[in-house]
C-alpha positions, 0 to 999 in steps of 0.5 A, spaced: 099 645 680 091 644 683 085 645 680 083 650 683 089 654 681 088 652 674 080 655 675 082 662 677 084 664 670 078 661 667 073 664 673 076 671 672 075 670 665 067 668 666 066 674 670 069 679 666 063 676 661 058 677 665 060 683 668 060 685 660 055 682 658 050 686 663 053 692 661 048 697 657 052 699 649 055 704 648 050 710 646 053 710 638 052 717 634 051 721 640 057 726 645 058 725 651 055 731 653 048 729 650 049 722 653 051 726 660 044 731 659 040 724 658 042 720 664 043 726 670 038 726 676 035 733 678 041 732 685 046 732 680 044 738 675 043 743 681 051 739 684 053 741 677 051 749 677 053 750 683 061 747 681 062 746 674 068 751 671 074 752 673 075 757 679 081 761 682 080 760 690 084 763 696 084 757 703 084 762 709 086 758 714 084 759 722 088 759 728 087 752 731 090 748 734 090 744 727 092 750 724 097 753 730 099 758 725 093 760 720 095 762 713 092 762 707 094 760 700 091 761 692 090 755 688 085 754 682 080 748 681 076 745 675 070 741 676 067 737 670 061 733 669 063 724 669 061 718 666 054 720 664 053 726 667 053 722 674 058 725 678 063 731 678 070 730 677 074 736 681 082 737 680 084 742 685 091 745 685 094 750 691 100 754 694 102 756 699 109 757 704 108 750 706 108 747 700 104 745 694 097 741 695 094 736 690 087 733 690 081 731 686 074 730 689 069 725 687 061 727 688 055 724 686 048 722 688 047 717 691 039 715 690 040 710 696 042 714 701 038 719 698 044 724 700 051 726 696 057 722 697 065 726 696 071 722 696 076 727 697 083 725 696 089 728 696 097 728 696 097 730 704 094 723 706 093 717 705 087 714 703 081 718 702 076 722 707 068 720 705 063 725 707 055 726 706 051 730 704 045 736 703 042 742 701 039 745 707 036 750 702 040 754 698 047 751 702 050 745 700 052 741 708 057 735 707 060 732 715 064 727 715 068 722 721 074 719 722 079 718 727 087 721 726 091 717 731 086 715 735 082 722 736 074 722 732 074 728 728 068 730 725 068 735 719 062 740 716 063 743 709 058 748 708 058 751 702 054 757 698 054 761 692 055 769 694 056 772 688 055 771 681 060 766 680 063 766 687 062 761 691 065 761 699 066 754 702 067 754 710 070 748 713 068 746 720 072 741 724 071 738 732 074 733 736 072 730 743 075 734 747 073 740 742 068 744 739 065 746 733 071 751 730 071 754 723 078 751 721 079 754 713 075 759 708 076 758 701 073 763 697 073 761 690 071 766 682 070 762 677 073 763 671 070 766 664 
C-alpha cells in the first residue's frame, strides 16, 4: 500500500477536526425557534411571513406547447424555518391524472449576491433547478436558466400574496425560439 493511501484517512480525519473545531457551540438552554429568531436577517423574516404554514393549493396548467393539454391538480405544501432561521424548507406534495408530484424547495439569503437563492428538487427530474431572486415591491420574482435537451429555458416565478392568507404564485416559461407565456398558477390557502 502508498503512502499516500495510508494519508487519506488521517487527512480526512484532520479535516473533520478542523471543520469542528470552527464551528461555533451548540446554543445550550435555548429552543430552536429562539435560536432561529436571533440569527435570521430582515430578507429571511419577510421570505417567512410570505411562506411559513401549510397550504392546500391547486396548480392550473396553460396550454403550451410544454403542457399541450393543460390541466390542473390540488396538492398541499408545509414550509418551515431551517437550521437557524436562515432558510425555508418547503415540502410539497400534489395530484393529478398524471400522476403524483413530490418535491421539496430550498430558499434562503444570500448576503453575497444580496438575492434569494431556490433550489427546487423534485421526483420528475433529476438534479435540482437554482433560481434567483427579489421583491420587486410586494411581488417575490425568482428567474432561472437551464437547457433541456440542448434548448436554453428561462423560467419566471412571480408570486404575491392576494388575500388574507392566500397567495397566488405564477410560472412563466420562454425558449429561444419562444416568448415569455404564462405556463402554470397555483393558488395556494393556507391552512388555521
Amino acid at each position: 500500500m502508498s503512502s499516500a493511501a495510508l494519508l487519506r484517512p488521517g487527512f480526512s480525519v484532520l479535516l473533520c477536526f478542523f471543520a469542528l473545531w470552527g464551528t461555533p457551540r451548540a446554543n445550550v438552554g435555548k429552543t430552536a425557534e429562539q435560536d432561529a429568531e436571533q440569527k435570521a436577517s430582515p430578507e429571511m423574516d419577510r421570505l417567512k411571513k410570505l411562506y411559513v404554514g401549510s397550504w392546500d393549493y391547486t396548480e392550473t396548467y396553460t396550454k403550451t406547447p410544454f403542457t399541450p393539454q393543460g390541466g390542473s391538480d390540488t396538492g398541499v405544501y408545509t414550509s418551515e424555518p431551517g437550521p437557524g432561521g436562515n432558510s425555508i424548507v418547503n415540502r410539497f406534495h400534489s395530484h393529478s391524472a398524471l400522476g403524483d408530484f413530490e418535491g421539496l424547495l430550498v430558499m434562503t439569503w444570500d448576503p453575497k449576491e444580496k438575492a434569494y437563492k431556490s433550489y427546487v428538487f423534485g421526483n420528475g427530474f433529476p438534479g435540482c433547478v437554482v433560481q434567483t431572486g427579489q421583491f420587486e415591491g410586494d411581488v417575490l420574482v425568482f428567474r432561472s436558466e437551464f437547457a433541456v435537451e440542448g434548448q436554453k429555458m428561462k423560467l419566471r416565478n412571480v408570486t404575491r400574496v392576494s388575500g388574507v392568507g392566500k397567495i397566488v404564485s405564477e410560472q412563466y416559461i420562454a425558449t429561444q425560439e419562444s416568448p415569455e407565456v404564462l405556463m402554470m398558477r397555483v393558488d395556494a390557502k393556507k391552512r388555521p
